[in-house]
Short mmCIF file of the C-alpha atoms (twelve columns), coordinates in Angstrom:
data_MODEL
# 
_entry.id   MODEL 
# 
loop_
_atom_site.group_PDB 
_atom_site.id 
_atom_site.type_symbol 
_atom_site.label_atom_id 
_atom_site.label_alt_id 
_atom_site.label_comp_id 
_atom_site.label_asym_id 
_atom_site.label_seq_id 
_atom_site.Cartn_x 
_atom_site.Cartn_y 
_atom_site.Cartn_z 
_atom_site.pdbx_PDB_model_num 
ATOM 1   C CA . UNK A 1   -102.730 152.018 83.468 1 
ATOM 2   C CA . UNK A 2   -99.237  152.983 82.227 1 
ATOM 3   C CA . UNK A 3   -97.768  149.735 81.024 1 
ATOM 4   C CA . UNK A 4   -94.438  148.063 82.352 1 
ATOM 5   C CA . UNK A 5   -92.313  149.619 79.285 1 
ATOM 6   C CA . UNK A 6   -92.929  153.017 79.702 1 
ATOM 7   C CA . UNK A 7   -92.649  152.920 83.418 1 
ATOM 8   C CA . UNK A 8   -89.509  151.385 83.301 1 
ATOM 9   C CA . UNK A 9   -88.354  154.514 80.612 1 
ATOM 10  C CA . UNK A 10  -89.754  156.780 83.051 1 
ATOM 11  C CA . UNK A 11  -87.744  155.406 86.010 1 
ATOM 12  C CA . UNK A 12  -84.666  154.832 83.883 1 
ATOM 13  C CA . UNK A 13  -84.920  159.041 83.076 1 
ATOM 14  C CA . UNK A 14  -85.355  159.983 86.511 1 
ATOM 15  C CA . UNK A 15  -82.599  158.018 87.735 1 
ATOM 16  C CA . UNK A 16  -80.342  159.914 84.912 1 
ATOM 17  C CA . UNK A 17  -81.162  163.199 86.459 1 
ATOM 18  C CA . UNK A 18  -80.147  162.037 90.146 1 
ATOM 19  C CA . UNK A 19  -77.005  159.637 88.719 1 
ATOM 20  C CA . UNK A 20  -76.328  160.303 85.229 1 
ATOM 21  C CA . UNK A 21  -74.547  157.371 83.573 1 
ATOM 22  C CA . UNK A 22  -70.917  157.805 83.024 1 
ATOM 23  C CA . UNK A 23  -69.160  155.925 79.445 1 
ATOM 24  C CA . UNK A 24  -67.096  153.117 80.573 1 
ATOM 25  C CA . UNK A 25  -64.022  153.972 78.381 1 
ATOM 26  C CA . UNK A 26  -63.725  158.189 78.743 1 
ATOM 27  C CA . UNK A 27  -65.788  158.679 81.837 1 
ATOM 28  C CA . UNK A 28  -68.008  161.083 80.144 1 
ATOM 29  C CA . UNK A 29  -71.404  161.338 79.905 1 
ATOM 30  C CA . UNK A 30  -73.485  159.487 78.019 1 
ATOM 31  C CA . UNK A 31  -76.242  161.502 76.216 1 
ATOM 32  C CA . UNK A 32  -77.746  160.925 72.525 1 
ATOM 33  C CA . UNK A 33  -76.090  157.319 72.163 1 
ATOM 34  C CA . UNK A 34  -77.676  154.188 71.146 1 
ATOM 35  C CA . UNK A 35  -75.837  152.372 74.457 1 
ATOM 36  C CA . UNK A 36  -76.287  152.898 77.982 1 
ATOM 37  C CA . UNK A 37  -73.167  153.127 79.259 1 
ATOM 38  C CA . UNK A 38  -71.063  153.928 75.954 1 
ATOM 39  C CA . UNK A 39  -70.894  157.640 74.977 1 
ATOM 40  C CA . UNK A 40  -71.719  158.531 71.675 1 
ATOM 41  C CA . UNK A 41  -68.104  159.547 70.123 1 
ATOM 42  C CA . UNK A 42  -67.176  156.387 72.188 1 
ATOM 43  C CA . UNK A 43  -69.629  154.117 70.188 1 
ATOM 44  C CA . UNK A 44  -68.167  154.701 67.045 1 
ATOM 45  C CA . UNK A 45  -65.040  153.339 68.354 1 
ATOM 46  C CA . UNK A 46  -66.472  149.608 68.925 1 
ATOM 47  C CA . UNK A 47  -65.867  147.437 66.195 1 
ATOM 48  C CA . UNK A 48  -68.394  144.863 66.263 1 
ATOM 49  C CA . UNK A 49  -67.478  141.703 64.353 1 
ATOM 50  C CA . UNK A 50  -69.775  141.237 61.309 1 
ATOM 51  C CA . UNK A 51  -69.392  138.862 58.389 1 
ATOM 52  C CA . UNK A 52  -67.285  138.129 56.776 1 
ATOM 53  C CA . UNK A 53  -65.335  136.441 59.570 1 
ATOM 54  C CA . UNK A 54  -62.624  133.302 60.425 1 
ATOM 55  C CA . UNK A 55  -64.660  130.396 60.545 1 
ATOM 56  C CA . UNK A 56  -62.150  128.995 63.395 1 
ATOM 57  C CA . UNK A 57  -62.475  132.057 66.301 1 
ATOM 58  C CA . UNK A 58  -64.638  134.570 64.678 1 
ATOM 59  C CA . UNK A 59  -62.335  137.344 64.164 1 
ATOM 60  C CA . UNK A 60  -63.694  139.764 61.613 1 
ATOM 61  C CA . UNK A 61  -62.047  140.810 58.556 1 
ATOM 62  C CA . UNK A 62  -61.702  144.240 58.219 1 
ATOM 63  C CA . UNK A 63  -61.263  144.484 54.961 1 
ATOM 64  C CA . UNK A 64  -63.739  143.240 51.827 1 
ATOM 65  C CA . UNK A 65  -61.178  140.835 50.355 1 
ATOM 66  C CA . UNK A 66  -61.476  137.556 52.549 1 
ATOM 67  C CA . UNK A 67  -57.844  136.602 53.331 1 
ATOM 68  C CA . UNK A 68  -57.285  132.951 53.388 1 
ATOM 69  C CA . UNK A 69  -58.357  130.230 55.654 1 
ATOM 70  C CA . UNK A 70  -55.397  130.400 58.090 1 
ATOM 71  C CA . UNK A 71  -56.387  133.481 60.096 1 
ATOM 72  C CA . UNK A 72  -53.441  134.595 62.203 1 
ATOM 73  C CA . UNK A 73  -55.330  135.038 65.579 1 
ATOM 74  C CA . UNK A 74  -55.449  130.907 65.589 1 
ATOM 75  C CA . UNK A 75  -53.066  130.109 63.209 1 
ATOM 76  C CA . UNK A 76  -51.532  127.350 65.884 1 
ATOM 77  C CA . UNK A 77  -54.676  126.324 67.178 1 
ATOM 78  C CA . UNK A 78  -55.978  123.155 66.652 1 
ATOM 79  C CA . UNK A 79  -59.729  123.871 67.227 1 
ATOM 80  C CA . UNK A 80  -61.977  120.947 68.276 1 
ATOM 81  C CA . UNK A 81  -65.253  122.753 68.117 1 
ATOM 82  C CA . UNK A 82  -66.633  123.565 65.262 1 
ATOM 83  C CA . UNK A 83  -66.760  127.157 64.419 1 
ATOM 84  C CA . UNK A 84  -65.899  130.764 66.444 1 
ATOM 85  C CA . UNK A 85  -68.322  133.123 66.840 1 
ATOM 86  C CA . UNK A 86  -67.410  136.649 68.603 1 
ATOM 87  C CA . UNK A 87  -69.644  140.251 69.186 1 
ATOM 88  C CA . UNK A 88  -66.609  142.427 69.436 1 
ATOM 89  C CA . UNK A 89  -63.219  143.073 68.706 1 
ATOM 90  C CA . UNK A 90  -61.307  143.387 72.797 1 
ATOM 91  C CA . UNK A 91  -59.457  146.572 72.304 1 
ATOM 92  C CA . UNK A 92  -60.032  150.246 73.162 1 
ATOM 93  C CA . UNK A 93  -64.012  150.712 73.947 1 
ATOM 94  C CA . UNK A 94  -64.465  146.341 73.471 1 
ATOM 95  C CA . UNK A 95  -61.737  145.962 76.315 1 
ATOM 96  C CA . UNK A 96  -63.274  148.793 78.653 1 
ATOM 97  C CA . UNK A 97  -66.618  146.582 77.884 1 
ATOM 98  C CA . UNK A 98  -65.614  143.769 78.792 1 
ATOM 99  C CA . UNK A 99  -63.294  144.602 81.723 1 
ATOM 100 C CA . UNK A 100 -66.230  146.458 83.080 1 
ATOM 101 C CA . UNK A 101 -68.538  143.110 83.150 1 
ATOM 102 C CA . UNK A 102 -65.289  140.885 84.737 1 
ATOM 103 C CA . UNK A 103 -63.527  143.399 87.294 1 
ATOM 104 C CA . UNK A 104 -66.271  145.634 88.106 1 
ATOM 105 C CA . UNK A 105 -69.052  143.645 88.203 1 
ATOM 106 C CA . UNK A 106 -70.395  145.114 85.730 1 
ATOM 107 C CA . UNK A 107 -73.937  144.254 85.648 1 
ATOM 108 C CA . UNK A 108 -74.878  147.165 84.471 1 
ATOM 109 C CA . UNK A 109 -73.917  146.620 81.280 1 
ATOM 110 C CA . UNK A 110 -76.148  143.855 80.153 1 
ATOM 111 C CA . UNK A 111 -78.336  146.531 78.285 1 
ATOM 112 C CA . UNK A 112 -75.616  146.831 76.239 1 
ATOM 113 C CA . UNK A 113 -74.620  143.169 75.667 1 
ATOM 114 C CA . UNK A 114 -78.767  142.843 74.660 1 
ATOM 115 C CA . UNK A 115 -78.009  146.442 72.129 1 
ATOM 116 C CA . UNK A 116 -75.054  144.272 70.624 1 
ATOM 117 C CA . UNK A 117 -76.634  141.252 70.053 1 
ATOM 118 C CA . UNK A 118 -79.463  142.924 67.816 1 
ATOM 119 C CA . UNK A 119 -76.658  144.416 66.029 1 
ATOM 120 C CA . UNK A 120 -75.649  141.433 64.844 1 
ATOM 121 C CA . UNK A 121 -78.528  139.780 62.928 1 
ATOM 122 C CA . UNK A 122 -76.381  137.022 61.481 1 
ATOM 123 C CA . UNK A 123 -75.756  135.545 65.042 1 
ATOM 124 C CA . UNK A 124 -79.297  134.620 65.096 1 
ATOM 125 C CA . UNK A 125 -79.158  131.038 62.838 1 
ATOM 126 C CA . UNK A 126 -76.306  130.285 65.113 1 
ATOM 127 C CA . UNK A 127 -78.346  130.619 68.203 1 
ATOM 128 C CA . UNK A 128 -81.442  128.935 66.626 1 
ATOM 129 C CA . UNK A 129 -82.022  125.430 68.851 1 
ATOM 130 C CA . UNK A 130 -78.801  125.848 70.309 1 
ATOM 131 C CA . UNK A 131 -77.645  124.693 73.922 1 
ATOM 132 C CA . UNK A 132 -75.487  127.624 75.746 1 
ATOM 133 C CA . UNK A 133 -72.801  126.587 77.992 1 
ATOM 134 C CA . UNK A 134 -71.211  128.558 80.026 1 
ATOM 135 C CA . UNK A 135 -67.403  128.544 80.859 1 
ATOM 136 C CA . UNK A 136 -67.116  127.632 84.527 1 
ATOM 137 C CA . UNK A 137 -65.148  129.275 87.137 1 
ATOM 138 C CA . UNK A 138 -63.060  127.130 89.491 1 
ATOM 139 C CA . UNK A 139 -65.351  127.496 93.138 1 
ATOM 140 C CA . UNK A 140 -62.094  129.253 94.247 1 
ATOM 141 C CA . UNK A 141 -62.163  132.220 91.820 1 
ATOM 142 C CA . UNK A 142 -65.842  132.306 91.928 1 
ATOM 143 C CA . UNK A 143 -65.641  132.737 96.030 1 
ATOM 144 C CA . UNK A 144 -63.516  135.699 94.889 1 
ATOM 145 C CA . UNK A 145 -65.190  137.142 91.518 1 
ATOM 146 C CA . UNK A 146 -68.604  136.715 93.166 1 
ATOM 147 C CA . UNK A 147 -69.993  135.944 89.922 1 
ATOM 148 C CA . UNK A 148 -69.580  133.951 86.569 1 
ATOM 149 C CA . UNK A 149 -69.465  136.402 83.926 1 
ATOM 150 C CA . UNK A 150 -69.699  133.412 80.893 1 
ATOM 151 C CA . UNK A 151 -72.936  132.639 82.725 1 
ATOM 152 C CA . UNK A 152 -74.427  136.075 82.788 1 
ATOM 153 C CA . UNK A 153 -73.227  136.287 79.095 1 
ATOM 154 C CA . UNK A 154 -75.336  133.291 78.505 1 
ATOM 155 C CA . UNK A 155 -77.922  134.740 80.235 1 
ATOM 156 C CA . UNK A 156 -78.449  137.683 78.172 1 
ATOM 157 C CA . UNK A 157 -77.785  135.567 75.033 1 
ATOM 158 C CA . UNK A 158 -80.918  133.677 76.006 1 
ATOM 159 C CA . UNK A 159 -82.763  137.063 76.795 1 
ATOM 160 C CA . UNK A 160 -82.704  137.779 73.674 1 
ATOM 161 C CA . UNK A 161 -83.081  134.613 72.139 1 
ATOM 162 C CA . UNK A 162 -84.924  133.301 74.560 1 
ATOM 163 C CA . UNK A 163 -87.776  130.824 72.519 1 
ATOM 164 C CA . UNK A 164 -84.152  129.176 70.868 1 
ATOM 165 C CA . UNK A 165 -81.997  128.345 73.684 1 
ATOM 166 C CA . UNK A 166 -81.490  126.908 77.017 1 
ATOM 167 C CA . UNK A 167 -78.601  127.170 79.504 1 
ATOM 168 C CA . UNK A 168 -77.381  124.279 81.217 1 
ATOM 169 C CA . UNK A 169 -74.144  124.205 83.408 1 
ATOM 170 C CA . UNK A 170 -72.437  120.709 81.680 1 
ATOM 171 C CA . UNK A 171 -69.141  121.590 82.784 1 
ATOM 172 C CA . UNK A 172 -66.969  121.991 86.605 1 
ATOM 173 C CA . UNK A 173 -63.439  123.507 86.747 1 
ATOM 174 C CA . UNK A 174 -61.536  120.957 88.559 1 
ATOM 175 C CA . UNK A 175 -58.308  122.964 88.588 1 
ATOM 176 C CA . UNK A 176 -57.717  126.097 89.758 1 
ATOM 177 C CA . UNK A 177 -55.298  127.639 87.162 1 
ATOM 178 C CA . UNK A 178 -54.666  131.109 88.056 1 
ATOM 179 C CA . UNK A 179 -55.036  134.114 85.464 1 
ATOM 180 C CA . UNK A 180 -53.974  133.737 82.205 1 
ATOM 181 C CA . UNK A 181 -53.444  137.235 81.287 1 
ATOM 182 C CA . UNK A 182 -50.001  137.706 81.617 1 
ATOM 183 C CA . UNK A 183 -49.139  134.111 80.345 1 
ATOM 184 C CA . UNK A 184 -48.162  133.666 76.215 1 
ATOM 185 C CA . UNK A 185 -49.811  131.251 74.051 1 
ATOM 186 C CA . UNK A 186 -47.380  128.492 74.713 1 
ATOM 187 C CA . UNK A 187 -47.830  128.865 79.050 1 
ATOM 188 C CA . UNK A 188 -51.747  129.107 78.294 1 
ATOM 189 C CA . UNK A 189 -52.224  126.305 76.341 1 
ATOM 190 C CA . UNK A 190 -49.921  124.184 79.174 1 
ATOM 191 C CA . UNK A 191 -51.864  125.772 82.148 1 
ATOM 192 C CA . UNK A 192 -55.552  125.180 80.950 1 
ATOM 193 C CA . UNK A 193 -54.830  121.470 79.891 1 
ATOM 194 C CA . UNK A 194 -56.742  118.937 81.841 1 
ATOM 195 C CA . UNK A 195 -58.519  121.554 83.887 1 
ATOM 196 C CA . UNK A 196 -62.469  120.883 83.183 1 
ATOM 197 C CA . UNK A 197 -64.502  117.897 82.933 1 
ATOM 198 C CA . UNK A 198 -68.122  116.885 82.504 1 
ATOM 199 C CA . UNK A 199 -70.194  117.727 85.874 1 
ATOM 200 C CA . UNK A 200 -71.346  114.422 87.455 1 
ATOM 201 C CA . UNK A 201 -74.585  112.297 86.023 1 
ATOM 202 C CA . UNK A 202 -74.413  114.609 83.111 1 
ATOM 203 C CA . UNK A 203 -75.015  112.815 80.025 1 
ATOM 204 C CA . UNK A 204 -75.094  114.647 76.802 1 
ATOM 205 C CA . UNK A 205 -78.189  114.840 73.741 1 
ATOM 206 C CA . UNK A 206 -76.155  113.766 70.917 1 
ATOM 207 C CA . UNK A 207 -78.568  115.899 68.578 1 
ATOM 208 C CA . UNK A 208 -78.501  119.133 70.217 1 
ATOM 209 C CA . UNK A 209 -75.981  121.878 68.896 1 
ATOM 210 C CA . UNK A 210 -73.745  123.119 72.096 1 
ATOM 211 C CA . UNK A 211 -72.333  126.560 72.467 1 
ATOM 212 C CA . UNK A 212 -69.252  127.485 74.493 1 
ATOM 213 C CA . UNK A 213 -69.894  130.993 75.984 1 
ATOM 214 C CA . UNK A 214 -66.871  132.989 77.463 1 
ATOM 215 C CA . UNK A 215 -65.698  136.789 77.900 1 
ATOM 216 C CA . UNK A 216 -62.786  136.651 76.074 1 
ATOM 217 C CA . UNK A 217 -61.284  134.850 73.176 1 
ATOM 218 C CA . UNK A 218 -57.712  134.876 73.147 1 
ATOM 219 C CA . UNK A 219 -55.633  132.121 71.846 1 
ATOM 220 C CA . UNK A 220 -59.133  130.192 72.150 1 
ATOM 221 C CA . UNK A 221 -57.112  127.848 74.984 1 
ATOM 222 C CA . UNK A 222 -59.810  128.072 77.675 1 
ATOM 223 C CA . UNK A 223 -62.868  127.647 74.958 1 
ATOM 224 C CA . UNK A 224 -60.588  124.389 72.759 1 
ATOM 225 C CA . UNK A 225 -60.518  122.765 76.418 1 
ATOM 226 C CA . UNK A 226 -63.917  122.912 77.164 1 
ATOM 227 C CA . UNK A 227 -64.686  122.199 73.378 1 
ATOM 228 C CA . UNK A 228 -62.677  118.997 73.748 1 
ATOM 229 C CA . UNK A 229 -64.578  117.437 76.886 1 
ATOM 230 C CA . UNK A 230 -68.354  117.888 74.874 1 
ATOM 231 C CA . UNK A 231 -66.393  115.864 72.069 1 
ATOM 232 C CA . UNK A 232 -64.701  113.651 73.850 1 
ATOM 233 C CA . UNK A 233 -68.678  113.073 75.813 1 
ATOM 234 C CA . UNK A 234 -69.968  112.515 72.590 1 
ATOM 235 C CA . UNK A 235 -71.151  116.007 71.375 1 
ATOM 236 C CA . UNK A 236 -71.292  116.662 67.664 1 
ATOM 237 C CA . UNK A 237 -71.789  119.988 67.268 1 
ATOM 238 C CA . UNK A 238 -69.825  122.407 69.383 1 
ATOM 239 C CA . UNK A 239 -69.727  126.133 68.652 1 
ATOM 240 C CA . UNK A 240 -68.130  128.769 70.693 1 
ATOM 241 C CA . UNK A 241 -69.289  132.431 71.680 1 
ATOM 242 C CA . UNK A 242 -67.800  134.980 72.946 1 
ATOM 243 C CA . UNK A 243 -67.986  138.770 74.123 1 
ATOM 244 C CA . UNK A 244 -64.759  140.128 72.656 1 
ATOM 245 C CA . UNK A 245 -61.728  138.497 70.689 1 
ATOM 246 C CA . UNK A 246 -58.020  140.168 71.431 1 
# 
């Protein structure tokens, strides 16, 4: 009996003959490449974020030499979770990623989320016993969107770390803010104030370790706010995850 694995690389190649996968930043195809939907000269253009990195919104340093403590991707923000944690840097091949999973529904590309995460060994103590929390939508944009991308983010997270973490939904958007894309630090800061609270009859484990999960870091507005009601509830540890920072 041919086992679930090796069917499941069987169907995957004889759905490549009939729809070859296209890369989600040139269009080409994808052939020899350690993703599924990122070409190979593609791949070598995502800059994953290894150590070292800010403590504050996980921004990797691209060079060897450390620069100081105030990292200017946060500089003005004063974080109240604990530490940033990010996968990839949001421009060129990061930004096609991740505007792939949010405007396209990109499903698809939670192969490649999994690929990234292994990538990234160090992530791995941070995940350990952890709590993942996933950025809510307001119902309004989720009528619209269809989906919660933070939430299928979490739910790969916990694919792969699976016997570590659990997903629970301790946060509701009670405003509907609009996109923040085309507002500066300043208007996104003002627009995201207030706008989440705890869900009802939730009542947090004061011993667990939380973890924020979102697309997108940033100014780290959307992630501080959510940060802020798990303090505010009584959470000690707050962490924050997410797919790209730019």
């Amino acid at each position: 009996m041919i086992n679930t694995a090796i069917w499941l690389s069987r169907l995957d190649a004889f759905l490549d003959i009939f729809f070859p996968r296209s890369c989600v930043e040139c269009s080409g195809s994808v052939e020899a490449s350690p993703y599924q939907y990122i070409c190979r000269t593609c791949s070598f253009k995502l800059t994953l974020a290894y150590p070292p990195s800010c403590n504050t919104c996980g921004y990797p340093y691209i060079t060897d030499c450390v620069i100081g403590k105030d990292c200017p991707h946060c500089a003005e923000l004063s974080p109240s979770f604990d530490r940033g944690n990010t996968l990839l840097i949001a421009k060129e091949v990061g930004r096609s990623v991740i505007h792939s999973l949010k405007y396209r529904q990109g499903l698809f590309l939670i192969k490649d989320l999994k690929i990234i995460l292994k990538k990234l060994p160090h992530l791995e103590a941070l995940i350990q016993g952890s709590t993942l929390v996933p950025v809510p939508l307001h119902p309004t944009k989720l009528r619209e969107r269809g989906f919660n991308q933070s939430k299928s983010f979490a739910k790969v997270v916990h694919g792969v770390f699976k016997d570590a973490t659990t997903i629970e939904e301790l946060l509701i958007r009670k405003t509907y803010t609009g996109t923040q894309t085309k507002l500066n630090r300043k208007k996104r800061i003002q627009n995201i104030q207030g706008a989440f609270e705890l869900a009802p009859q939730i009542k947090l484990d004061l011993n667990k370790k939380y973890i924020l999960l979102d697309d997108v870091f940033t100014t780290g507005a959307t992630l501080n706010e959510c940060a802020k009601v798990l303090k505010n509830a009584g959470a000690r540890s707050v962490e924050i995850l997410s797919i790209g920072h730019g």
